[in-house]
N, C-alpha and C positions, 0 to 999 in steps of 0.2 A: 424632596427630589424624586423619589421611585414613585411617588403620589402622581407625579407631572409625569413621569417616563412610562405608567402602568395605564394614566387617562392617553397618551396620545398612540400607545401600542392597542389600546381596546375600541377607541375611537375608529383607528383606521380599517383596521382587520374587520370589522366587524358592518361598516358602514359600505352597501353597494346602492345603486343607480339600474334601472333598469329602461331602458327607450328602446321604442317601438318605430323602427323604420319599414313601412309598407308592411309587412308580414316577418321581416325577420327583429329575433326578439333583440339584444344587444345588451349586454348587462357589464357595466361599469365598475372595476372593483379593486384593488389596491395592486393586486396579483398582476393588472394589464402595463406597470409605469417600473421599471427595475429599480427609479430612484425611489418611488415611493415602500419597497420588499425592502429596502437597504435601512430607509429610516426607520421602520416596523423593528427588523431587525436589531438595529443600534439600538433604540429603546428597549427593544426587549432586554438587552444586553444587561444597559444602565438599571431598567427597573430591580432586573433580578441581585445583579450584585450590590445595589443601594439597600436592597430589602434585607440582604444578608449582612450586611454591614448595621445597621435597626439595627438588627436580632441581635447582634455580639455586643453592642452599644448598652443596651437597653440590660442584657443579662451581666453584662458588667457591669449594670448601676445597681441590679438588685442586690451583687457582689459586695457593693458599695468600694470598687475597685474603678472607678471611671477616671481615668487620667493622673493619678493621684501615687501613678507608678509610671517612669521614663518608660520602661520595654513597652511597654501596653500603649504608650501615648508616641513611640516609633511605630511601633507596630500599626495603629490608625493613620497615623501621617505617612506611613510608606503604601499602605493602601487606596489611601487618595490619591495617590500617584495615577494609581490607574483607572483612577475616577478620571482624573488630566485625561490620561489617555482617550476615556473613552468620550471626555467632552469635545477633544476634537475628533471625533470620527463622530460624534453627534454633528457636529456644524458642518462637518463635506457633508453627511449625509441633508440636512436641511437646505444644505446650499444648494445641492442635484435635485429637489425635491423641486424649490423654490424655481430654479430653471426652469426646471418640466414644468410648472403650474406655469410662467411665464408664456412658455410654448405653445399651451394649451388654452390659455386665455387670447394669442395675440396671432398665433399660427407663424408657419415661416412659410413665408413663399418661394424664397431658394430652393427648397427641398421638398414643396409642395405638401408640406405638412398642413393639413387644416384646423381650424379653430374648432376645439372640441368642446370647451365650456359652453358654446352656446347649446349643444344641444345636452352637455349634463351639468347644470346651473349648479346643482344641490350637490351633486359627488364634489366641483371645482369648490365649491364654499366649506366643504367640510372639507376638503384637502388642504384648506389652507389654515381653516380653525386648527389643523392638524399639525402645520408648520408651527404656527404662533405659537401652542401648547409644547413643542419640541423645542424651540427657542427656550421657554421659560424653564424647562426641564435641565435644558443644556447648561443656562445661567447660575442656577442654583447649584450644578454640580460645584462650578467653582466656586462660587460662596462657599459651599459647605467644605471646599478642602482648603480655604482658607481659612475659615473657622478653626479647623485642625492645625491648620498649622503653626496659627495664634496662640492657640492651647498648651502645643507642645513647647512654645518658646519660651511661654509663661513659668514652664518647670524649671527653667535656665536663666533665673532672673538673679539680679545681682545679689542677693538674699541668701543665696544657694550656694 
């Protein structure tokens, strides 16, 4: 999951557009869409606490302590919680993204907004590899606190 949440926060940040209208330069960049600073953002979020979430995982296995105790397999299910949380403020954030990318591909004419894809093809095609890569990131969040919470129910089985 922080693999998907780390590629779509290094993708966007990092990926600008530059066009050349008559003499003025015009550089295209993540910074210009507030929905697209929100989704940067949320992944940055997700990446970091999924990565920290590894690292206590991973050093409880070397513990040989991974779920194998109820507090420790609370304590990862109560933390997925706020994995939930931050899946849905991943999906407003894709959905505002998704807008704007709609906006930008199709223009509105009520508000006299223009079509911008046409003149940055390549920023509009990586803002949307951008989405799709934040979709897959956001999906997995809940996999993976479901997985958790399989785990945890598994300790409370009629055996027990």
């Amino acid at each position: 999951m922080s693999v998907f949440a780390l590629l779509t926060l290094i993708l966007m940040v990092t990926y600008t557009q530059v066009k050349r209208i008559f003499v003025v330069e015009k550089r295209a960049k993540y910074t210009d869409m507030k929905s697209l600073v929100f989704l940067v953002v949320t992944n940055g979020i997700a990446a970091a606490y999924s990565s920290l979430q590894s690292v206590c995982c991973v050093a409880g296995s070397m513990r040989g302590s991974v779920l194998f105790r109820k507090p420790l397999a609370w304590a990862i299910f109560s933390g997925d919680q706020v994995k939930h949380v931050m899946a849905y403020m991943s999906v407003a954030a894709i959905e505002a993204a998704s807008k704007s990318g709609v906006i930008g591909i199709r223009g509105e004419e009520k508000l006299q907004w223009i079509k911008v894809c046409n003149m940055y093809a390549k920023f509009c095609n990586q803002g949307a590899g951008v989405v799709a890569n934040a979709s897959i990131a956001s999906i997995s969040m809940v996999f993976v606190s479901c997985i958790s919470a399989f785990n945890l129910f598994l300790l409370y089985g009629a055996t027990q």
